[in-house]
N, C-alpha and C positions, 0 to 999 in steps of 0.2 A: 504494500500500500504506500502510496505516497501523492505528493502535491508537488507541481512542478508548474513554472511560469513559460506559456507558448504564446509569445508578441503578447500582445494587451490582454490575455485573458488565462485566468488559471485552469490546471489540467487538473480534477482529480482521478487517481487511478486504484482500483484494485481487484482482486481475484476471488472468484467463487470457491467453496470446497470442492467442485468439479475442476476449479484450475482455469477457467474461462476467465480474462479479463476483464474488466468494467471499465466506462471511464467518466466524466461528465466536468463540462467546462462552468467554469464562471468570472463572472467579474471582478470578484473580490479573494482572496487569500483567505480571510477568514471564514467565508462563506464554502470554499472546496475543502478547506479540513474539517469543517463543521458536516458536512457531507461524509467526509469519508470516516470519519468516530464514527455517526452513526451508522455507515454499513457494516461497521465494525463489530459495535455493540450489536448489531442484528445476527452477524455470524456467530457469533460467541453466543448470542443467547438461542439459538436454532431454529429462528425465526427471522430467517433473511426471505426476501421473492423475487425474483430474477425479476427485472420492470419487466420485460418483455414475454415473459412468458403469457401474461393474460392478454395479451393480441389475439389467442385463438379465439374464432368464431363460436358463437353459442350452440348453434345448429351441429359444426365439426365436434365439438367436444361431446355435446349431448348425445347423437349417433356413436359415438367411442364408448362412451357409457352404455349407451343400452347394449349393445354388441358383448358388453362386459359381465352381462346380468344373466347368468348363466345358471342361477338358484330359480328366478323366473320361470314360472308356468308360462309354454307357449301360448295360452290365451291372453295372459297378464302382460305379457311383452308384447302381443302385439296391443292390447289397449294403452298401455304406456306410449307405443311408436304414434298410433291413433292421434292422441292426447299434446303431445308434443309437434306433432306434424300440423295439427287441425288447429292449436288453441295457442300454442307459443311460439313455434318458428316465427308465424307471419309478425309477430310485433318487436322478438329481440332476437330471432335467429342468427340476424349478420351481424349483431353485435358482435365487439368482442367482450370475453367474460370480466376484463377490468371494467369496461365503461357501463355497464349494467347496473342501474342504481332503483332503488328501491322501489320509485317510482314509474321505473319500466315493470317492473313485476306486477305494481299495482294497478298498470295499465292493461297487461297480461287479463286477471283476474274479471276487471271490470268488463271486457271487452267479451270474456267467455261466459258473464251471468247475462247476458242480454238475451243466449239463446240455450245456455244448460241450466239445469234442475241444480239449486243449491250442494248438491253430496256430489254432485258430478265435477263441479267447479274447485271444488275442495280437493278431488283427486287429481285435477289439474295442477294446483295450487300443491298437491303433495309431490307429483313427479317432479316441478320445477323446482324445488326447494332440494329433492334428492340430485338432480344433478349439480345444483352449485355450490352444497355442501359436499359432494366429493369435488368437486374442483380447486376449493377451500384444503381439503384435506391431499391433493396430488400438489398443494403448495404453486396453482397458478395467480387464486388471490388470497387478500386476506383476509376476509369477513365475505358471508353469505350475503346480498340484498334482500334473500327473500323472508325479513323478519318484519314485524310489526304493518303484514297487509291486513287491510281492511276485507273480510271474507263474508258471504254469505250465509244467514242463519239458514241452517237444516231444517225441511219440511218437519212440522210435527205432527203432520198428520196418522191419525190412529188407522193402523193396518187390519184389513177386514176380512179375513183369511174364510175359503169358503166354507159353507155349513157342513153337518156328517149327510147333508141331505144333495147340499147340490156335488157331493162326492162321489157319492153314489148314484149321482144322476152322470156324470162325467165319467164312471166306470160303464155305463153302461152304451153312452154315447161314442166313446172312443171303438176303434175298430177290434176284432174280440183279439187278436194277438197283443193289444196291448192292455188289458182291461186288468191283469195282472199287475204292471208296471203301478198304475192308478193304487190300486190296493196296496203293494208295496211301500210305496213313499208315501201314503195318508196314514199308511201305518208304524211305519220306522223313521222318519222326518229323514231321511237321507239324501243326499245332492243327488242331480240329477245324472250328473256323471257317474257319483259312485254307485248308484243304483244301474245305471246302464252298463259298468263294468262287472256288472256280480256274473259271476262264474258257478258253474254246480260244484266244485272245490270247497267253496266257501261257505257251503252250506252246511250245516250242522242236525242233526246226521244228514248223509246226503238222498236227495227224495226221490234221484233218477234212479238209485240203486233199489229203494223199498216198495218194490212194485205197487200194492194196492191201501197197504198202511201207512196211516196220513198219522207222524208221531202228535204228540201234545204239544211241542217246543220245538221251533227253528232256532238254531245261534245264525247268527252270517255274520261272517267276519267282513270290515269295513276296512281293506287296506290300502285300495287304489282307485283312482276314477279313468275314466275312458276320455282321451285326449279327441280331437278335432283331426287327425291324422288315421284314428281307429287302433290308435295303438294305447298301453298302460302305462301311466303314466299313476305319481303320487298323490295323495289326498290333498285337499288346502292348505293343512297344516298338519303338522306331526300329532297336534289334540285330534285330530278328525279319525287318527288309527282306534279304530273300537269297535266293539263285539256287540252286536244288538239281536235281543230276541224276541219272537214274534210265537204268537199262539195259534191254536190249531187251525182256525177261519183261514189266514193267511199262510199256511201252511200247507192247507186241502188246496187252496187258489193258485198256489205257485207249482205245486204238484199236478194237479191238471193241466197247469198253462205247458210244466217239459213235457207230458203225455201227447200233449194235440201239438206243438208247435215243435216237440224237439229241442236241441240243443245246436247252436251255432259254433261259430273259430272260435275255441279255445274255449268251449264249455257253456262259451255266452246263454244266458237264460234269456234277454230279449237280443231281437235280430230281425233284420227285415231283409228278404229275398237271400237268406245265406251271410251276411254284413250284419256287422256290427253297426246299431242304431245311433248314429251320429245325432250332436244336441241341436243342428239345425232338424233335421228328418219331425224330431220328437217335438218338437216347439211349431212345425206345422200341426202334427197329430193334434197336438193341446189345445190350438189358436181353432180348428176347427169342428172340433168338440167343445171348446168354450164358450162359443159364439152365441149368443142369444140368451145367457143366462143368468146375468147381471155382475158376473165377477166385475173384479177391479178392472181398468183398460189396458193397464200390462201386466195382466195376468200369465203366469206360467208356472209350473213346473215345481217352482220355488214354493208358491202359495199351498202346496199342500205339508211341503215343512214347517209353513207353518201352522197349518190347520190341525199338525200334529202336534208340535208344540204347546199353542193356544188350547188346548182339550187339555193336554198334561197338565196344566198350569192351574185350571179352571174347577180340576177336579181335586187340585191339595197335593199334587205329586211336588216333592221337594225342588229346589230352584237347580242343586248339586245333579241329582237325579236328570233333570231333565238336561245340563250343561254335558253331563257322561254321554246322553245317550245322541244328541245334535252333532257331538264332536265337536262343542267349544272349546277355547283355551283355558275359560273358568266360569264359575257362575256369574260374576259381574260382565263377561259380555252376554248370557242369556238373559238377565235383569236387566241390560241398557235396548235390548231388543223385543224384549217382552214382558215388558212391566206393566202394560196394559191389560196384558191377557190373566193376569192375578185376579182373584175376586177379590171384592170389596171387602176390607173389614171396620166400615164405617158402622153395621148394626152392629156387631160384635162389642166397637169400642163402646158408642151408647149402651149395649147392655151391663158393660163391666164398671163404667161410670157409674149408672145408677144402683150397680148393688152397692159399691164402694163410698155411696153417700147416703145411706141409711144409716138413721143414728138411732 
C-alpha cells in the first residue's frame, strides 16, 4: 500500500488478498491516505468489496442463483424463474446489484400488487430478497436493499373447504377411475402429488396381494410425491415423510379401485391410459367435476386437504395430531392455517364464568 504524487494529483495504491491491485487518485495527500487506512482497516477486518464487483447485472447474477438452487423442487424453480422473469427483471434486471437501492425494490413490489393477490406478491418480495442476500453474502455488496418495503396485507379471508356432502357428490361426478383418488385425499389430507405417487408398496398390508379380504386398517406410507416429468421425486419437506392410516371404507375403495383398474409403472395405484397421472391431467379431472357446484373459484385438489383437516379440527382431534398426520413442520403452522376451522369455545367460557361467580 502506498501514496504517491502523479503531476497534480495523488495516486492511492493497494492490493486485494487475491493480490489484485487497487488504485484511486485524488486531489489532496490527505485525502488518498485517508483512503487507503480505510481499505486497510476493511482488509484487516474481513470486510473489504472489491468496488467493482457489484457492476454485475441483477438479471446475470439472479439467473447464476437460481441455476445454483439445486435443493429446489422443479416446480419451485421454475415459479421462482416465473416470479423473477415476470415481476422483477422488467424494473431492476439491468441494474447492476450496487446501484439497486431500496427504492427500486419498492418499486418492484408496488408494480407487482397492481395485478397479484397479496401472498403472491410477498413470494415475489421473498425471491428478491433471497437473491440479494446471497449477493451480500458472495461479498459483491454490502447490505441487502430489500429491507424495510412497504408489503401487502395477506387476504384474510376465511377458507371454505367443501362439505362431507358436496365430496361425495365430486366422488361420484368424477370419472369412476378416479373416484378413489376423491376418497383418498378427503380422507388422508395428502398433496396431490403425494397421493398421485402412492404405489401398492406402500401400502400396509398390501391389498393387490389379499385377494377378496378388505383388512380393518391401511398404513400408507407418505414418502414421495410425483414430479411434472412423471418421475419421484421428495415430499415438500422432510415433516411431510409420514405414515397415515385409513379404515376399512377407504380400504374396501382403494381395493376395488387395483381390482377394476389395475396397477400402473411402478405399482402406480392411479394412472391414466398406462401413465402416470400428471397434476395438470388431475386438475382438468377436478375443474370439470367441480363445475356447477359452488366451490370456491380456485378450487382444486388442495381443498379436500383441507376438508380433511377442517373435520379433524371441528371434531376435538388434537392440533399435534392433526400437524402429524398433514405432514407439517409443527402445530403452529396447522394453527396459523387452520385456526378457523376450531370450534368455538365462546359457550364453554360463559359457562365456566358463571359457575365461577356463584357465591
Amino acid at each position: 500500500m502506498s501514496v504517491k504524487k502523479r503531476g497534480t494529483s495523488w495516486r492511492a495504491r493497494f492490493r486485494d488478498d487475491s493480490g489484485r491491485e487497487h488504485q484511486k487518485s485524488f486531489a489532496r495527500k490527505a485525502d488518498a491516505e485517508a483512503w487507503e487506512r480505510e481499505q486497510r482497516r476493511a482488509l484487516d477486518r474481513g470486510d473489504w468489496l472489491d468496488p467493482t464487483a457489484g457492476h454485475v447485472p441483477f438479471r446475470a447474477y439472479a439467473t447464476e442463483w437460481l441455476t445454483a438452487q439445486q435443493h429446489m423442487r422443479p416446480s419451485t424453480r421454475a415459479q421462482a424463474e416465473s416470479r423473477l422473469r415476470l415481476h422483477v427483471f422488467p424494473v431492476v434486471g439491468d441494474l447492476p446489484l450496487a446501484r439497486i437501492r431500496r427504492s427500486d425494490v419498492q418499486q418492484v413490489i408496488t408494480r407487482a400488487s397492481r395485478t397479484l393477490a397479496p401472498s403472491t406478491v410477498r413470494i415475489v418480495h421473498a425471491y428478491t430478497t433471497s437473491v440479494l442476500s446471497a449477493a451480500v453474502a458472495d461479498r459483491l455488496i454490502a447490505s441487502s436493499p430489500a429491507v424495510g418495503i412497504s408489503l401487502p396485507q395477506p387476504e384474510r379471508a376465511r377458507m371454505t373447504p367443501p362439505t362431507p356432502e358436496q365430496v361425495a357428490h365430486l366422488a361420484e361426478k368424477v370419472p369412476p377411475r378416479f373416484r378413489a383418488l376423491v376418497v383418498l385425499v378427503a380422507a388422508t389430507g395428502l398433496r396431490s402429488g403425494e397421493a398421485r405417487a402412492l404405489t401398492a408398496d406402500r401400502l400396509s398390508p398390501r391389498l393387490h396381494l389379499r385377494g377378496r379380504v378388505v383388512p380393518q386398517q391401511v398404513t400408507i406410507s407418505v414418502d414421495r410425491s410425483l414430479r411434472d416429468d412423471r418421475s419421484f421425486g421428495p415430499t415438500k419437506t422432510t415433516a411431510a415423510v409420514r405414515d397415515v392410516t385409513v379404515g376399512p371404507t377407504v380400504a374396501r375403495t382403494l381395493a376395488e379401485h387395483i381390482a377394476t383398474f389395475g396397477l400402473g409403472p411402478d405399482g402406480l395405484l392411479f394412472h391414466d391410459n398406462g401413465k402416470a397421472l400428471l397434476r395438470g391431467q388431475a386438475g382438468r379431472v377436478w375443474k370439470q367435476a367441480a363445475d356447477g357446484m359452488g366451490l370456491r373459484s380456485r378450487s382444486g385438489w388442495h381443498d379436500l386437504r383441507h376438508a380433511h383437516a377442517s373435520t379433524l379440527l371441528s371434531e376435538g382431534v388434537s392440533i399435534a395430531a392433526v400437524s402429524a398426520r398433514l405432514g407439517h413442520s409443527s402445530p403452529t403452522e396447522t394453527l396459523a392455517a387452520y385456526a378457523w376451522a376450531m370450534p368455538s369455545d365462546e359457550q364453554r367460557i360463559v359457562d365456566v364464568t358463571e359457575r365461577a361467580m356463584r357465591l
